[in-house]
C-alpha positions as CSV (number, residue, x, y, z in Angstrom):
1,X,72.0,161.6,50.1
2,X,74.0,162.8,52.7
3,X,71.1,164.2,54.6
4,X,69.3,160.9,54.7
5,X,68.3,160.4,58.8
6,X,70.5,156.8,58.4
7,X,73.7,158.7,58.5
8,X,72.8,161.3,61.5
9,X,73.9,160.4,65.0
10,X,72.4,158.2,67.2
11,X,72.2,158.5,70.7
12,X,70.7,156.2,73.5
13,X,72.2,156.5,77.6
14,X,75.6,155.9,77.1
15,X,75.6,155.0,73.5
16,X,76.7,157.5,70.8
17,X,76.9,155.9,67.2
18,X,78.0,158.1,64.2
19,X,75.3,156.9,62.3
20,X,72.7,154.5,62.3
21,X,74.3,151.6,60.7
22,X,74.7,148.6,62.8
23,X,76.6,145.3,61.0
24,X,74.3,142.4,61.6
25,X,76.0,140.0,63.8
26,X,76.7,136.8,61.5
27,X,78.6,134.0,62.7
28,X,82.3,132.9,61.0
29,X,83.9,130.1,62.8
30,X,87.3,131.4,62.2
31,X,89.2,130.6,65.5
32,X,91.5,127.7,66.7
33,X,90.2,125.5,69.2
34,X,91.1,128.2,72.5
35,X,88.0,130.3,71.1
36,X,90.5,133.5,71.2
37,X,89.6,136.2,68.5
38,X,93.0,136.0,66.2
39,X,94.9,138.7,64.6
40,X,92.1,138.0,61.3
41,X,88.9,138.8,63.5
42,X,90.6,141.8,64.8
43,X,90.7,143.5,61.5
44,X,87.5,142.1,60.3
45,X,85.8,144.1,62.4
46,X,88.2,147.1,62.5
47,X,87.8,147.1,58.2
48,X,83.9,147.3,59.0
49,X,85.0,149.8,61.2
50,X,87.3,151.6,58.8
51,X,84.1,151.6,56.5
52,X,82.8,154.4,59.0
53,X,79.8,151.6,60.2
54,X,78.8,152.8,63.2
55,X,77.8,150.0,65.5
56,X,79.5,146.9,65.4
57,X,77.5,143.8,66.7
58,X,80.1,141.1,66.9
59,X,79.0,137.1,65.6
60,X,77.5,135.1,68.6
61,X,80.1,134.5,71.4
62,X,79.4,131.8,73.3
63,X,79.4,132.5,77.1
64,X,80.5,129.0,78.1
65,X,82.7,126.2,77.5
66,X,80.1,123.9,79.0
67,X,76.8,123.9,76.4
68,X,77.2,127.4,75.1
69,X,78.8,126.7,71.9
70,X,78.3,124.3,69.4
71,X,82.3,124.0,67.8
72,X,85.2,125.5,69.5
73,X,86.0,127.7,66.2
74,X,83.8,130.0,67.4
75,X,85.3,132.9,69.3
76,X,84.1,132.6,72.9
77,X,83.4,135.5,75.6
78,X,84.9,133.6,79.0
79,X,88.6,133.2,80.0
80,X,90.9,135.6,80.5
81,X,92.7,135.0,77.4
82,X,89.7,135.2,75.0
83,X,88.3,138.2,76.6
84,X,92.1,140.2,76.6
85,X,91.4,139.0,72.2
86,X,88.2,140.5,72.4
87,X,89.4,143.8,74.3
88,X,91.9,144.1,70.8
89,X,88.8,144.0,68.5
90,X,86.8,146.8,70.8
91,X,90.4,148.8,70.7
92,X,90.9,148.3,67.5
93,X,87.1,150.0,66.4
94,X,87.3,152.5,68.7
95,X,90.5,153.4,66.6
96,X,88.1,153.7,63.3
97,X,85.3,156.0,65.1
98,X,82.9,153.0,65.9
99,X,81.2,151.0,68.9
100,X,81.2,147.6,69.1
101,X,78.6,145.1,71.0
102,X,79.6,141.8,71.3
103,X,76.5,139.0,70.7
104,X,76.4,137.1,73.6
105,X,75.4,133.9,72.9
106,X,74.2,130.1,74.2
107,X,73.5,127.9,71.5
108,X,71.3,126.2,73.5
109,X,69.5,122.8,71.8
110,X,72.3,123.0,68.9
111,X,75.4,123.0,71.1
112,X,77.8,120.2,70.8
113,X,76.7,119.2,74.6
114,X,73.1,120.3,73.9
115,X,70.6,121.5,76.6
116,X,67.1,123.0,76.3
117,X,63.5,123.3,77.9
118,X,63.1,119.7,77.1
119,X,64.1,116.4,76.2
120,X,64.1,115.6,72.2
121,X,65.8,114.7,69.3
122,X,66.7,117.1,66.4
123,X,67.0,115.5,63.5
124,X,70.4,114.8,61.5
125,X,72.8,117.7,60.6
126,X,73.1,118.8,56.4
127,X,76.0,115.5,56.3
128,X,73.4,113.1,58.3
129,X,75.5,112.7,60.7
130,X,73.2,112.6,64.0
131,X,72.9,114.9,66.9
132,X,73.4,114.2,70.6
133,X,70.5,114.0,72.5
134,X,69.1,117.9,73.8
135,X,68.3,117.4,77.5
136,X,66.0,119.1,79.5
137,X,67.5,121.9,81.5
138,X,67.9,121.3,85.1
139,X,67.9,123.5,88.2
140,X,71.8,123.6,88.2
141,X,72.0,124.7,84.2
142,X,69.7,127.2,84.6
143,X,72.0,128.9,87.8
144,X,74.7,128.2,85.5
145,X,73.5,129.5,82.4
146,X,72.1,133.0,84.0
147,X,75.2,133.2,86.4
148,X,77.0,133.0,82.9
149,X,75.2,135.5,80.8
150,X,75.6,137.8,83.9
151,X,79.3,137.3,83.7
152,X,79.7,137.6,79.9
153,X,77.8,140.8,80.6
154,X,79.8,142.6,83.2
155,X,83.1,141.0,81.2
156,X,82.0,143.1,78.3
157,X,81.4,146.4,79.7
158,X,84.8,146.2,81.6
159,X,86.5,145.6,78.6
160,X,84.9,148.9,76.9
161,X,82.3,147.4,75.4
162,X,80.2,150.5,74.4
163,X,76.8,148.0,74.5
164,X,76.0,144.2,74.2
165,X,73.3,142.4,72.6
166,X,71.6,139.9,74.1
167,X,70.9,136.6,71.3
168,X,67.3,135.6,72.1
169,X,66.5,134.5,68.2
170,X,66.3,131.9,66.1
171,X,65.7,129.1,68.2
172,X,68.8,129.3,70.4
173,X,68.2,128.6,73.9
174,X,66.9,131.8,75.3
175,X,64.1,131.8,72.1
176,X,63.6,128.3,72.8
177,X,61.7,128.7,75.6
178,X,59.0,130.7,73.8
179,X,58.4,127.9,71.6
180,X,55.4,125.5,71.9
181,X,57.3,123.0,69.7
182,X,60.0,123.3,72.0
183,X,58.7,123.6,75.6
184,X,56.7,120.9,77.0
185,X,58.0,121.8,80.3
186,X,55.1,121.6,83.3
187,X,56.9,123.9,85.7
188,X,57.3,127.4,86.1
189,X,59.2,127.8,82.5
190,X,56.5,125.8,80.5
191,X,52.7,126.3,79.1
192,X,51.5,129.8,79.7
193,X,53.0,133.0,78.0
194,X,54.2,134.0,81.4
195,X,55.9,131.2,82.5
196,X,58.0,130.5,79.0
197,X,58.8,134.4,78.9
198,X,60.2,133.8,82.6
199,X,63.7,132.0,81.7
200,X,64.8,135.0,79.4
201,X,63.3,137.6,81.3
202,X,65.3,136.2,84.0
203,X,68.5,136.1,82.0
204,X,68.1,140.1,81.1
205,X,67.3,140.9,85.1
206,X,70.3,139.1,86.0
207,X,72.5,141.0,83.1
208,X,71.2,144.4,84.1
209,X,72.1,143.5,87.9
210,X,75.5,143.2,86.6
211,X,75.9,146.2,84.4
212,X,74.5,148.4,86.4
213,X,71.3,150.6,85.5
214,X,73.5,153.1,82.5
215,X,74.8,150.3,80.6
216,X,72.7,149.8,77.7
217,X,71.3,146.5,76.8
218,X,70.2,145.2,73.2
219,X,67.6,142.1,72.9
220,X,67.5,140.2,69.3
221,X,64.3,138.2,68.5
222,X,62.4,136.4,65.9
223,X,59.0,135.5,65.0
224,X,61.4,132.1,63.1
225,X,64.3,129.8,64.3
226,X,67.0,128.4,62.2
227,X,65.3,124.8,62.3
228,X,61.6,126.2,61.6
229,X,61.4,128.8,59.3
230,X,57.7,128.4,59.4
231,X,57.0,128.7,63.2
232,X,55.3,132.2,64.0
233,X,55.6,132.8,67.7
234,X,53.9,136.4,67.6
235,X,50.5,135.7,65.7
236,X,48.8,139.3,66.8
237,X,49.9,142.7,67.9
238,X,49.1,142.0,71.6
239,X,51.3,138.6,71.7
240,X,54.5,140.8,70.8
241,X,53.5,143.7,73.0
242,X,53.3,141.4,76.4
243,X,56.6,140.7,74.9
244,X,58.6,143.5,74.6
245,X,57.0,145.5,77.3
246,X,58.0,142.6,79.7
247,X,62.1,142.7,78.0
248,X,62.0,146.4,78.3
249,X,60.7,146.6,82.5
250,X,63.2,143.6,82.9
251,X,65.8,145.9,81.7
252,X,66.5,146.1,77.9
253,X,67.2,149.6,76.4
254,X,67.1,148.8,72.7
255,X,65.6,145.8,70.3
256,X,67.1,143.9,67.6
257,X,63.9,142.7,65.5
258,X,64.9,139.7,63.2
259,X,63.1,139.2,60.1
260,X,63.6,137.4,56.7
261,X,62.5,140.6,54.9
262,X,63.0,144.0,57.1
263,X,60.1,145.4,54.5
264,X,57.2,142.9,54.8
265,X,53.9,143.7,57.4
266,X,54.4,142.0,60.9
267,X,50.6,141.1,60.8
268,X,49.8,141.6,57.2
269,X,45.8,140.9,58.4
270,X,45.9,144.3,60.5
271,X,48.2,146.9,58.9
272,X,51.6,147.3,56.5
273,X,53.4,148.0,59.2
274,X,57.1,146.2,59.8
275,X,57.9,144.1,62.8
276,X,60.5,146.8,63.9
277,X,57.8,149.5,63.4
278,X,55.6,147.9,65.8
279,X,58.2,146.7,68.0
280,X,59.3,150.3,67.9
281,X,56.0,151.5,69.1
282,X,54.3,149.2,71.3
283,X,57.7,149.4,73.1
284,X,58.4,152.7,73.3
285,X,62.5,152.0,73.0
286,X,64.5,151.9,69.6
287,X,64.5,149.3,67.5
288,X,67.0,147.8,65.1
289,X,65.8,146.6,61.7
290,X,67.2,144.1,59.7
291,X,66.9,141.1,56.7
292,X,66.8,141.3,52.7
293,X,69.1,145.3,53.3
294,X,70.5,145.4,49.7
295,X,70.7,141.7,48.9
296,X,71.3,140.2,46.0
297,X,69.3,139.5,42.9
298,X,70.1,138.4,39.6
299,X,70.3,141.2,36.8
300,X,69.6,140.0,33.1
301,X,71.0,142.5,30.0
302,X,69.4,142.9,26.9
303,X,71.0,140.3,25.6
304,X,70.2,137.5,27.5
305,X,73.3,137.8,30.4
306,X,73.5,137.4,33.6
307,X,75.3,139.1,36.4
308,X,74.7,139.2,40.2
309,X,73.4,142.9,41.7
310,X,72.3,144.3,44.6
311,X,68.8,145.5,45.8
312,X,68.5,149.2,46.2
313,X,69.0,149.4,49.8
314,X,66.9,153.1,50.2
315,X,63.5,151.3,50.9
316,X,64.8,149.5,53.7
317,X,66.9,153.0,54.8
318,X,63.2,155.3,54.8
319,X,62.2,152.6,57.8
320,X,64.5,154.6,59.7
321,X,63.4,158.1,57.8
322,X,59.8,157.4,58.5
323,X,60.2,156.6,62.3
324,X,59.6,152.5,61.8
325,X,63.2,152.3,63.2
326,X,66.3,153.7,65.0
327,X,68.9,151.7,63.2
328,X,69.0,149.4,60.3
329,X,71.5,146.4,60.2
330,X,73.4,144.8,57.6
331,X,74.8,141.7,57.1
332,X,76.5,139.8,54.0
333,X,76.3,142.9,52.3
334,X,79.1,144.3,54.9
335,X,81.1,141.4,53.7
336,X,81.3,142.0,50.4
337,X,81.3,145.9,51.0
338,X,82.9,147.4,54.0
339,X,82.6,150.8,52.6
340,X,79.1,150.5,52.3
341,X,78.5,153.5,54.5
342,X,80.7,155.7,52.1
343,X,79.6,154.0,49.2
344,X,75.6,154.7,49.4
345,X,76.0,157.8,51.3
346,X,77.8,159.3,48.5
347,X,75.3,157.7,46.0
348,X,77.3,155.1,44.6
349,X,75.2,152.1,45.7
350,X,74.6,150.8,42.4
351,X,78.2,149.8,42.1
352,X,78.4,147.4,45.4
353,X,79.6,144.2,44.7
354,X,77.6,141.4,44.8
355,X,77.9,138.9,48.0
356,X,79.1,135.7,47.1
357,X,79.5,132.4,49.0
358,X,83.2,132.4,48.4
359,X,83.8,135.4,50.8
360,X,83.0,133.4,53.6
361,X,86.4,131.2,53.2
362,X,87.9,134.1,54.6
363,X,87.9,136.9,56.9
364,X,90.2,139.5,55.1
């Protein structure tokens, strides 16, 4: 198992990874109100770390105090004091052999002060309690909101942040503006393609202005947002290749391509091929898979029992062997595992423990 391409070295400008396991960034709310990363995060990550994992993608990290977040127990990537916490987790996996990206993040139409493309009404959280109002982004939020990202950006790399990745998925505010059910807008960031790819695109020119032209960049999307599972943004090959050849001239080195299932075709009408294998290719950069890597199913014995099991994660593993992708990400599996490097390389995957809700209550 050893020689399976997943645990060779990746390499991409100034990146070098061990392997080409990247933890999946997944967000904890596990900070007091200041939005510092505590002494917990800090060996969250380092365990993951520990667990030879070779890039780490932090949870989303707000950029802003202003609309970026939506609760303050998320850690944040803007003061002085949040970023000298964050500089501790990037020390702290550098210790263990791995690179660490923060997910920079606005929350955008689901922030506690919400803003977005346009003006509408989401509808009541899980409790029914109602949301505020999302209001139409103005010419000030967006200089604030790019002049932010920008500044998140540069924060990162002087803190020795070996990469960042960009959050443009899921409906958040930067994926927001691709949507017809979320953009009504009649100026330059509404109607066509081109002018609801602008905002982003905009967003990564201004990051790359910061970082300089060697510091690599990573871009999540989604065809879905966390509000719409159903919505399909890319409907044919040449919808998602205007896409990501416009994020890659803008200045993105590598792409995170969310899906619910890392396995199913992109365009099952056309070909079997997975999203990250055609991102991968109409692109021409590397490509991050992730979604379903060893999740969990319900085993039944002879006997009738029941016990929770993982999914053998080597399906998802030959995307990478078979060129469909550079590096495959992992999520709640990391949680409950983080040996999982060390356990599947060495053929042990069958006895990873299930995920279970009750892991999220805490961080170690």
């Amino acid at each position: 198992m050893q020689s399976h391409k997943v645990f060779t070295p990746f390499e991409h400008k100034s990146l070098r990874l061990r392997n080409r396991i990247a933890m999946a960034p997944m967000t904890r709310r596990m900070v007091k109100d200041d939005g510092i990363p505590t002494k917990d995060v800090i060996e969250y990550y380092r365990q993951r770390a520990q667990g030879e994992v070779g890039l780490i993608i932090s949870e989303g990290t707000p950029i802003d105090g202003l609309h970026a977040c939506d609760t303050l127990t998320v850690p944040r990537f803007e003061t002085l004091d949040q970023l000298e916490g964050w500089k501790k987790v990037v020390q702290a996996v550098h210790e263990e052999g791995g690179a660490f990206a923060p997910q920079i993040w606005h929350t955008g139409r689901f922030g506690a002060d919400p803003i977005g493309p346009s003006n509408h009404q989401l509808p009541p959280r899980a409790d029914g309690s109602e949301r505020p109002p999302v209001k139409a982004m103005t010419e000030e939020n967006f200089a604030q909101v790019t002049k932010a990202y920008a500044k998140a950006a540069l924060s990162a790399k002087e803190i020795g942040c070996d990469t960042i990745e960009i959050h443009g998925a899921h409906g958040y505010l930067l994926d927001s503006f691709l949507s017809l059910s979320n953009n009504k807008r009649d100026d330059q960031y509404g109607g066509s393609w081109k002018n609801r790819m602008r905002f982003p695109l905009e967003v990564v020119r201004a990051i790359r202005q910061a970082v300089g032209e060697d510091y690599p960049i990573i871009y999540r999307f989604s065809q879905w947002q966390v509000d719409n599972y159903a919505e399909i943004k890319f409907h044919r090959p040449e919808e998602l290749e205007l896409w990501v050849k416009e994020l890659v001239q803008a200045g993105v080195d590598i792409l995170h391509a969310s899906t619910y299932d890392a396995l199913e075709p992109a365009f099952p009408d056309v070909s079997e091929e997975t999203l990250s294998g055609w991102t991968r290719r109409l692109s021409g950069v590397p490509c991050i898979a992730v979604g379903k890597v060893c999740s969990n199913f319900t085993l039944r014995g002879a006997y009738g029992e029941e016990k929770d099991a993982v999914a053998d994660p080597h399906p998802a593993m030959d995307l990478v062997e078979k060129g469909e992708a550079d590096l495959l990400a992992l999520g709640r599996t990391l949680i409950a595992n983080p040996d999982w490097v060390k356990q599947v390389r060495e053929g042990n995957w069958q006895d990873l423990k299930a995920f279970d809700k009750s892991m999220l209550k805490t961080l170690v």
